[in-house]
C-alpha positions in Angstrom: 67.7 205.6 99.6 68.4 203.1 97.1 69.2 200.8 99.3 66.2 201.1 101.5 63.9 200.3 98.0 66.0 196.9 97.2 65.4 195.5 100.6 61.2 196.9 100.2 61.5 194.3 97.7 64.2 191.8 98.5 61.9 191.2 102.2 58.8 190.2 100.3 60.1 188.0 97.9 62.2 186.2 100.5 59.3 185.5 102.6 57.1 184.3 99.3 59.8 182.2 98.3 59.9 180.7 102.1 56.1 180.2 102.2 56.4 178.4 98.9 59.1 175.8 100.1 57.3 175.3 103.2 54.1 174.6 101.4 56.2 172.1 98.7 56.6 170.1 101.7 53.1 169.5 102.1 51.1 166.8 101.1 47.4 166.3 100.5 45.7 163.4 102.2 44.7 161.8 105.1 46.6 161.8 108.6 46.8 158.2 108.4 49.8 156.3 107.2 49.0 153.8 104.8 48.7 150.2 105.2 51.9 148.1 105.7 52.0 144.8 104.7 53.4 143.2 107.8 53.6 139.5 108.6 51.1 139.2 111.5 48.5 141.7 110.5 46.2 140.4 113.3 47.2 139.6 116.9 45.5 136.0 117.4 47.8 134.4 114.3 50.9 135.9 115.8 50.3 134.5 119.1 49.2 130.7 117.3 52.4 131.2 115.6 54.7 132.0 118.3 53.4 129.4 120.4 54.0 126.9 117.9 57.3 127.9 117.8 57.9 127.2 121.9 56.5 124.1 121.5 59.1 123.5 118.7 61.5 124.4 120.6 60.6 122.5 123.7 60.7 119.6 121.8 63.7 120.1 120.3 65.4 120.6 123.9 63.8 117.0 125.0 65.6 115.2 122.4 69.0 117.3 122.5 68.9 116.3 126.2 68.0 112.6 125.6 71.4 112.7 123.3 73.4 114.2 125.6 71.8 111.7 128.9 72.7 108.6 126.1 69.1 107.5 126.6 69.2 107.0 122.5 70.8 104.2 121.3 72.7 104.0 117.5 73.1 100.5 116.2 75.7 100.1 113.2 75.1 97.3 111.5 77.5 95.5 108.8 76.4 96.3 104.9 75.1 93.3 103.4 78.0 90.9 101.4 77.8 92.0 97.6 76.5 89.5 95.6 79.3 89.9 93.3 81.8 87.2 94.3 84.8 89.6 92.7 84.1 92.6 95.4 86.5 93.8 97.6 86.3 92.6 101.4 86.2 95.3 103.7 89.6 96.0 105.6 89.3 94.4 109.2 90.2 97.2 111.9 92.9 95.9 113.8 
């Protein structure tokens, strides 16, 4: 019989104790997440921004392939003599 009367008690208090850490989990306020503060918060600047980019890029590829066709042409010149009469002369290459 004494058993029977702690778990009257012990069943009760369980399930308060239950109830209350399911309702701690609760919070009051709207359904609706709040506002992130994302990069492209409307569509039309995202896609003016991403085709910038391809263009970018396109042009990018145009001059790595007029490199690599040798369409571009690199011209070394010689530096200028220094006026000082005591400079060194560059070594000749033989």
């Amino acid at each position: 019989m004494q058993s029977f009367t702690w778990f009257r008690y012990a069943l009760p208090s369980a399930a308060a104790a239950a109830i209350v850490c399911v309702l701690g989990f609760y919070q009051a306020g709207s359904a609706q997440p709040p506002k992130s503060h994302e990069p492209f918060a409307n569509q039309t600047a995202q896609q003016a921004e991403m085709i910038q980019l391809l263009k970018d890029i396109s042009l990018q590829l145009k001059e790595q392939n007029q490199l690599l066709r040798g369409v571009l042409r690199v011209t070394v010149a010689q530096p200028e003599a220094a006026a000082d009469p005591n400079a060194r002369k560059p070594r000749q290459s033989r």
